[in-house]
C-alpha positions as CSV (number, residue, x, y, z in Angstrom):
1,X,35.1,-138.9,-30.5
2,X,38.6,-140.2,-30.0
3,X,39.4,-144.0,-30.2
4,X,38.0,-146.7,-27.8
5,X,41.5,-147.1,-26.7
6,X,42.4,-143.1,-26.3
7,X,41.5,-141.5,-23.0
8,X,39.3,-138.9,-22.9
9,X,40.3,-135.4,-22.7
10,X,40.6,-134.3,-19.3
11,X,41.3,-137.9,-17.8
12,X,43.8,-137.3,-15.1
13,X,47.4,-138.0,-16.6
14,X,48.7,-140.2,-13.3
15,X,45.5,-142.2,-14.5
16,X,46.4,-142.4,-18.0
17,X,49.9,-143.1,-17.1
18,X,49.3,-146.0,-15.3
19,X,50.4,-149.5,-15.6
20,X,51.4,-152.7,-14.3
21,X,55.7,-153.3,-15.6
22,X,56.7,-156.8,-15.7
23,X,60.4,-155.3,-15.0
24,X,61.2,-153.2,-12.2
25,X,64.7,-151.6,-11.5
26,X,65.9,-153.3,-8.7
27,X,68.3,-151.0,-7.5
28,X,65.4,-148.1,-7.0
29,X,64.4,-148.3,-3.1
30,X,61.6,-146.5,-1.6
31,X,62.4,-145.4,1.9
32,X,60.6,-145.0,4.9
33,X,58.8,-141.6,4.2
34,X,57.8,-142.9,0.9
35,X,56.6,-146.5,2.1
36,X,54.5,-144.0,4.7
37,X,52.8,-142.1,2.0
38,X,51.5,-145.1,0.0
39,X,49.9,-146.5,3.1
40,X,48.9,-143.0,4.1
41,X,47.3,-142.7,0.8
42,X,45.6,-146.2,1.6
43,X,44.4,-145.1,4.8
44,X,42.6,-142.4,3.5
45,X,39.9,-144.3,0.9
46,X,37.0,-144.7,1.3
47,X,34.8,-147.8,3.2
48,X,31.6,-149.1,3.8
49,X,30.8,-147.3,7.7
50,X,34.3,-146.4,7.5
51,X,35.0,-150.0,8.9
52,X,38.7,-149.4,7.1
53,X,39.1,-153.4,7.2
54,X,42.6,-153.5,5.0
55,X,45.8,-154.2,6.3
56,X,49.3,-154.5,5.0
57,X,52.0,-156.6,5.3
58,X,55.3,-154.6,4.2
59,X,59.1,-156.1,2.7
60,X,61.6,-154.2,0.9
61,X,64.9,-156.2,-0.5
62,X,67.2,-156.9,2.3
63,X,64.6,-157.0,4.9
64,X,63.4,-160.3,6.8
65,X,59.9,-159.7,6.0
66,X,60.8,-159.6,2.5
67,X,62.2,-162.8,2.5
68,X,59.0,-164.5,4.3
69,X,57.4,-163.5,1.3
70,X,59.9,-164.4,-1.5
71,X,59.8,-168.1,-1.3
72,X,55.6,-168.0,-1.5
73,X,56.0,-165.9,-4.7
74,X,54.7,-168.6,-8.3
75,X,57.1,-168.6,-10.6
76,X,55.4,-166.6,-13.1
77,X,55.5,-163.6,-10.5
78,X,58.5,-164.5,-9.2
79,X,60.7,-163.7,-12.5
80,X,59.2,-159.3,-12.2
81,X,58.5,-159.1,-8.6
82,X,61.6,-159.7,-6.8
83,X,63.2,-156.8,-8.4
84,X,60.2,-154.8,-7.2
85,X,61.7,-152.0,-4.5
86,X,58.7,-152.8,-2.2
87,X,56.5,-156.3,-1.8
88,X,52.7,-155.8,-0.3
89,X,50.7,-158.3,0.9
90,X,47.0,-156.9,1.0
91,X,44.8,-158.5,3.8
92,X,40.8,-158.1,4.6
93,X,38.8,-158.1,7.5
94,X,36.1,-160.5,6.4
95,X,34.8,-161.9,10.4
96,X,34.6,-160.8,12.8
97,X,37.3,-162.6,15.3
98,X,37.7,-166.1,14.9
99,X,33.6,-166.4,14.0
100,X,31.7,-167.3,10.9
101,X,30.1,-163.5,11.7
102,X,30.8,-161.5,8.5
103,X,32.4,-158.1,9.3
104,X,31.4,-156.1,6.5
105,X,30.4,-158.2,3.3
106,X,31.8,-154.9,1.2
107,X,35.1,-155.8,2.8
108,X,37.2,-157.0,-0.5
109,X,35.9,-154.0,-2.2
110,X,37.0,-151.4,0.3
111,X,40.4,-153.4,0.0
112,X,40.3,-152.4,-3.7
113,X,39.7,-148.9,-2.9
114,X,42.4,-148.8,-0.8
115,X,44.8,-150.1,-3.3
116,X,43.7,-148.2,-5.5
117,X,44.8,-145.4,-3.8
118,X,48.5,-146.8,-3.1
119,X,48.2,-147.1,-6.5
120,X,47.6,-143.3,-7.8
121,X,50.2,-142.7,-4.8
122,X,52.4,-144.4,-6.2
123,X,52.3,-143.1,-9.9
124,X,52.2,-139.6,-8.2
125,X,56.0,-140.4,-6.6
126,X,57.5,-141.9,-9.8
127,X,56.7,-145.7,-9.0
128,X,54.7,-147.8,-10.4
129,X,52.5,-151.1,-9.2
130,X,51.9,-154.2,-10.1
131,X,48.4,-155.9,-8.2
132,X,48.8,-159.7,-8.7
133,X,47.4,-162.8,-7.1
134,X,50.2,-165.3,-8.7
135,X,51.3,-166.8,-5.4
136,X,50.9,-169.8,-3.0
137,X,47.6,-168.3,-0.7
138,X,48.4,-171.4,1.8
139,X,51.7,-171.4,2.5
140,X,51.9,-167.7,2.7
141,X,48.9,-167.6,5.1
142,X,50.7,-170.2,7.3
143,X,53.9,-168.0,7.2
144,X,52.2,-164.9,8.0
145,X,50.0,-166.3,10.5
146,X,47.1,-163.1,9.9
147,X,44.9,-163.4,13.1
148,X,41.0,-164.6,13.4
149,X,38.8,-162.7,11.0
150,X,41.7,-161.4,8.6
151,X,42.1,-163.4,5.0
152,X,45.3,-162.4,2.5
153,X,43.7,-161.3,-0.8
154,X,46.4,-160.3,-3.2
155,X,50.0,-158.7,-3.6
156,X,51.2,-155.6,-4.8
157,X,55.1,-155.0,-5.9
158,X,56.1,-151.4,-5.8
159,X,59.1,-149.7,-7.5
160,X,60.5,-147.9,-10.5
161,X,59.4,-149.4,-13.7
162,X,62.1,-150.5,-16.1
163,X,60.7,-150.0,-19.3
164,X,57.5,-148.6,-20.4
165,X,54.1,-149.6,-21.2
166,X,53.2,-152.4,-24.1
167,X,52.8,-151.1,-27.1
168,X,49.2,-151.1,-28.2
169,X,47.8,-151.3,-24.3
170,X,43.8,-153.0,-25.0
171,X,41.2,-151.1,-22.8
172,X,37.5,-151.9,-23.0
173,X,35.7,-149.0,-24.4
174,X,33.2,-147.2,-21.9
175,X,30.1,-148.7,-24.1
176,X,31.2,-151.8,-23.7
177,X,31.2,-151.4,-19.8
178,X,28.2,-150.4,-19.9
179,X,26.6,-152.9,-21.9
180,X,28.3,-156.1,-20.9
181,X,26.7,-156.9,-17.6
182,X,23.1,-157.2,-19.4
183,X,22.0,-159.8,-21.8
184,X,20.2,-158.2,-25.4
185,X,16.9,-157.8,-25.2
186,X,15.0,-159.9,-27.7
């Protein structure tokens, strides 16, 4: 049995490979094509009634919407993500117009499906990700402006990653995810 923290034989490697860098190369771009296949791969997971309710809100360096999305940025994100080669803000469909009416209440998970995807996308093109949530919600909904029905759930900086993973990368061991959601019997 290999160590907790050793994937398992026959674990895809752009799994494996995966991680989020706190240092991207900022002069790495991804162009047009490429920004098209990460939200084709997005557009291809999986949702509840194949409702789809993700969107995307897309900025590379140099471009306006890029810096609509800069100043919104905490300072903790703000010192990896700028270099990033592409900035995504990741919005839900959680009602239905401007109503209370919940659209689909699996909505934040088929977002997370959907990033997921961009993500294995991503690793598949040379890039890596970085999901993060370190930003002002408020101020970057009042930029943005997302219409009735539509909330902004996270961010997700795109580009080649400057260095490598951490050394000694923690992941839970597959026992422990299954036993940590229920209390010990007495």
């Amino acid at each position: 049995m290999p160590h907790p923290q050793e994937p398992l034989s026959g674990i895809h490697p752009l799994l494996v490979g995966r991680f989020s860098p706190y240092r991207f190369d900022p002069s790495a771009v991804v162009d047009d094509h490429g920004v098209g296949l990460l939200l084709e791969a997005a557009r291809w997971a999986p949702s509840a009634g194949n409702s789809q309710p993700w969107g995307f809100f897309v900025g590379r360096p140099g471009e306006p919407e890029h810096d609509r999305v800069l100043p919104h940025l905490a300072p903790s994100s703000a010192r990896w993500a700028t270099d990033a080669s592409l900035l995504v803000v990741t919005l839900t469909r959680r009602h239905v117009d401007d109503t209370q009416l919940l659209y689909s209440e699996f909505a934040d998970y088929d977002l997370g499906q959907a990033i997921a995807h961009m993500t294995v996308q991503a690793q598949a093109m040379g890039l890596a990700s970085h999901q993060f949530r370190a930003f002002d919600l408020e101020g970057l909904t009042k930029e943005l402006n997302p219409n009735p029905g539509w909330a902004i759930v996270s961010m997700v900086a795109v580009g080649k990653a400057a260095d490598g993973p951490s050394e000694g990368r923690d992941r839970r061991s597959v026992a422990h995810l299954l036993s940590a959601p229920w209390s010990l019997g007495e």
